[in-house]
C-alpha positions in Angstrom: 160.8 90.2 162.9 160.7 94.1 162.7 161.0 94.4 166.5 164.3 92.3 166.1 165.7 94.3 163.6 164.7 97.7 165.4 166.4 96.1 168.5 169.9 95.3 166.4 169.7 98.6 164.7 169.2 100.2 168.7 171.9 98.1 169.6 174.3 99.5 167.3 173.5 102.6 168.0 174.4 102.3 171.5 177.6 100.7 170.4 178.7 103.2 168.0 177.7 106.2 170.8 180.0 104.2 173.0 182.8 104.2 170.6 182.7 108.2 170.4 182.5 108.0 174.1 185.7 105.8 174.9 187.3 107.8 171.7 186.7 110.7 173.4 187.7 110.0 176.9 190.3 107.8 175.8 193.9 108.3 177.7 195.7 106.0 175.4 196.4 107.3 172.4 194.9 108.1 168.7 196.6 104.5 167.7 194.8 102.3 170.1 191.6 104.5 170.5 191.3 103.3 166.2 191.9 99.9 167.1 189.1 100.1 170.0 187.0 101.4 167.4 187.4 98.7 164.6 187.2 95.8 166.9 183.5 97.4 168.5 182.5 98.7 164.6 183.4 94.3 163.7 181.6 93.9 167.3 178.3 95.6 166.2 178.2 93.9 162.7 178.4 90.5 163.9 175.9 91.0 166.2 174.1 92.7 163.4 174.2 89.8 161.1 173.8 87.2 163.4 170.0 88.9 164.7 169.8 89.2 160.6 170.5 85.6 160.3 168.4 84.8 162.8 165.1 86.6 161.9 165.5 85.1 158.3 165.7 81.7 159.6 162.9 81.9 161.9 160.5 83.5 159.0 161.5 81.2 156.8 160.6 78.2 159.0 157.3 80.1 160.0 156.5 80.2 156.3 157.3 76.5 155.8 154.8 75.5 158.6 152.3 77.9 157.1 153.0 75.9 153.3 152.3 72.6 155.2 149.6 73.5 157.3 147.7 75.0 154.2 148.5 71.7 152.1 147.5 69.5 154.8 143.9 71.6 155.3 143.7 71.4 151.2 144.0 67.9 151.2 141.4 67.0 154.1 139.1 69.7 151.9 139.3 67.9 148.7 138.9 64.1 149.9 135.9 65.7 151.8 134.7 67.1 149.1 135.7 63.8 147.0 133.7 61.8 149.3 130.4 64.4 149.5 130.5 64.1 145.7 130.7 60.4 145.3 127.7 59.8 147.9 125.8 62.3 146.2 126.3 60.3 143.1 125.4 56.6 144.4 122.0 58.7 146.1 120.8 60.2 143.0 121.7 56.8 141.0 119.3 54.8 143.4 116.6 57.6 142.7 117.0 57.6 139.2 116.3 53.9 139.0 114.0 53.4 141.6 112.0 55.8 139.7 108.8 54.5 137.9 109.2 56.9 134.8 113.1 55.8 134.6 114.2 53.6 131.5 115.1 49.9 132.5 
C-alpha cells in the first residue's frame, strides 16, 4: 500500500510540474492557461483518490481474509484440542477402574 501511495503522490508531482510547464510555455493566454490548470489540478485528485480508494479496499479485504483465516485455524485448534482432552479422559477413566486399589 505505501508503494501505491508513493506512486500517486509521484504522479502528482509530475502533473503539477507539467502544469507550470504548459503555464509557462503557454501561447494562449492567462484565461485559458487557469482553466488548463484547474482541469489537470481536478485531473491529479481524481486520480489521487481513486489509488486512495483503491489501496483502502484492497487492505481492507486483505484484513478480512486474515480475520477468517485466523478463525478458521482457531476453530480446527480448539475441536483438536476438544477431542485430545476427551480421549485423554475415557483413557484415564479405564485406568482408574481397571485399577486393583480403585473403589467399586
Amino acid at each position: 500500500m505505501q508503494i501505491r501511495k508513493t506512486g500517486t503522490l509521484l504522479l502528482a508531482g509530475i502533473l503539477t510540474l507539467g502544469m507550470s510547464s504548459t503555464f509557462a510555455f503557454s501561447q494562449d493566454g492567462a484565461k485559458q492557461d487557469m482553466k488548463h490548470a484547474g482541469t489537470e489540478t481536478k485531473d491529479a485528485a481524481k486520480d489521487t483518490g481513486h489509488g486512495i480508494s483503491t489501496g483502502t479496499q484492497k487492505a481492507y479485504h486483505k484484513t478480512s481474509e486474515g480475520t477468517e483465516k485466523a478463525y478458521d485455524k482457531t476453530k480446527h485448534g480448539t475441536k483438536k484440542a476438544y477431542h485430545k482432552t476427551t480421549k485423554g479422559t475415557k483413557h484415564v477413566v479405564h485406568k482408574v477402574e481397571g485399577h486393583p486399589d480403585s473403589p467399586q
